[in-house]
Phi, psi and omega in degrees: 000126173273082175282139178260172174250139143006179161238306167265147156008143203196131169296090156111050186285316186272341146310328162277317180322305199278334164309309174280345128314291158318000178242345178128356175279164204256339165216164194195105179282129151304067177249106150225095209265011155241029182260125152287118197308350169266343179285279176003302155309313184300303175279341161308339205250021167253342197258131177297117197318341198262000195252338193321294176313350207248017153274123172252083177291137176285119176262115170343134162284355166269352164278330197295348216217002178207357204210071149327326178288293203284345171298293197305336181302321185293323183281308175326306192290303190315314197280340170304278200279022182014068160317132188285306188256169160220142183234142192239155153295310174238168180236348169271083169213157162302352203262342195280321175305338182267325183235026180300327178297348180233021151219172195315191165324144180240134162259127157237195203225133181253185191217332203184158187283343190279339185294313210284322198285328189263336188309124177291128191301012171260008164258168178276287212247177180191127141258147194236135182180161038256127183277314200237160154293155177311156164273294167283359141241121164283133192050065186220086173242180172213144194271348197311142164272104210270334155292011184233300200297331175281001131290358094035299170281153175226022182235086215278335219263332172292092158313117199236099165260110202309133175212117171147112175044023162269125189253169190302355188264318213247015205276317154315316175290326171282336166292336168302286178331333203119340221260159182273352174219194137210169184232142162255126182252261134334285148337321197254336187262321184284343170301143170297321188231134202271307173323331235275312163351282232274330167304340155319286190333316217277310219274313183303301170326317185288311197305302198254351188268316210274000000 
């Protein structure tokens, strides 16, 4: 089980972070992909330094892809806070070809098992989506039938992780499907009490996961 974070701002957000950690969650994607990298430090170093490896920051694609200077701030920090991961949207750029070695395991993002099947060995993780509709885009569906589509793979060496409209209801059926993760969104931020959410998640993940 997986949380992404909001892309904007949440009231008392990193303070609910450090709770679901203390509760067990186990990874937490960083996507704020309009923060300015110095407000970036700033709310990582608000989240308790011992939960630090278990931020997997997204470095924007518009860095990834124009700002070699602010791409190296971004590999700095992840390796300062000894990240297990790092996740790009895309991998096609020069600056990853140039420093993928000098940063953690790389996580990105798919659309289909023919993406996932083609992925290079130097990505870990791959989230694949949208399965259900977004929660947090609104009309952001997929026509895919994604139990016909994992058959499909053939590429077993990637954790191929579920993203898109999944609530503690779907939590069975995406492990039935096949997929090796899922990620939480929209559920857990768009929830009145977001904690209360994610203790739902938690309860559903044992029942079906563990």
């Amino acid at each position: 089980m997986v949380v992404i974070t909001y892309p904007t701002p949440i009231e008392n957000e990193t303070s609910l972070i450090n709770k679901m950690f203390e509760k067990g969650l186990p990874l937490l994607h960083v996507r704020k992909p309009n923060m300015p990298f110095e407000e970036l430090v700033k709310w990582v170093n608000n989240i308790d330094n011992y939960y630090h490896p278990y931020l997997v920051i997204h470095i924007p694609t518009i860095v990834i892809n124009n700002n070699e200077h602010v791409f190296k701030q971004y590999k700095a920090l992840i390796n300062k806070i000894n990240s297990t991961y790092t996740h790009l949207s895309t991998t096609n750029c020069l600056y990853v070809n140039n420093y993928s070695v000098e940063l953690p395991k790389l996580s990105t993002s798919v659309h289909c098992i023919s993406e996932v099947n083609k992925l290079s060995t130097n990505i870990d993780r791959a989230f694949i989506s949208p399965i259900y509709p977004s929660i947090s885009k609104r009309g952001y569906v997929s026509t895919i039938d994604w139990t016909e589509e994992l058959k499909q793979r053939t590429n077993n060496r990637v954790t191929l992780v579920a993203l898109g409209g999944i609530t503690p209801f779907h939590i069975e059926s995406i492990h039935t499907m096949g997929f090796d993760d899922y990620t939480l969104l929209g559920t857990i931020w768009e929830a009145e009490q977001p904690l209360k959410q994610f203790e739902l998640c938690q309860y559903y993940d044992q029942l079906h996961w563990q």
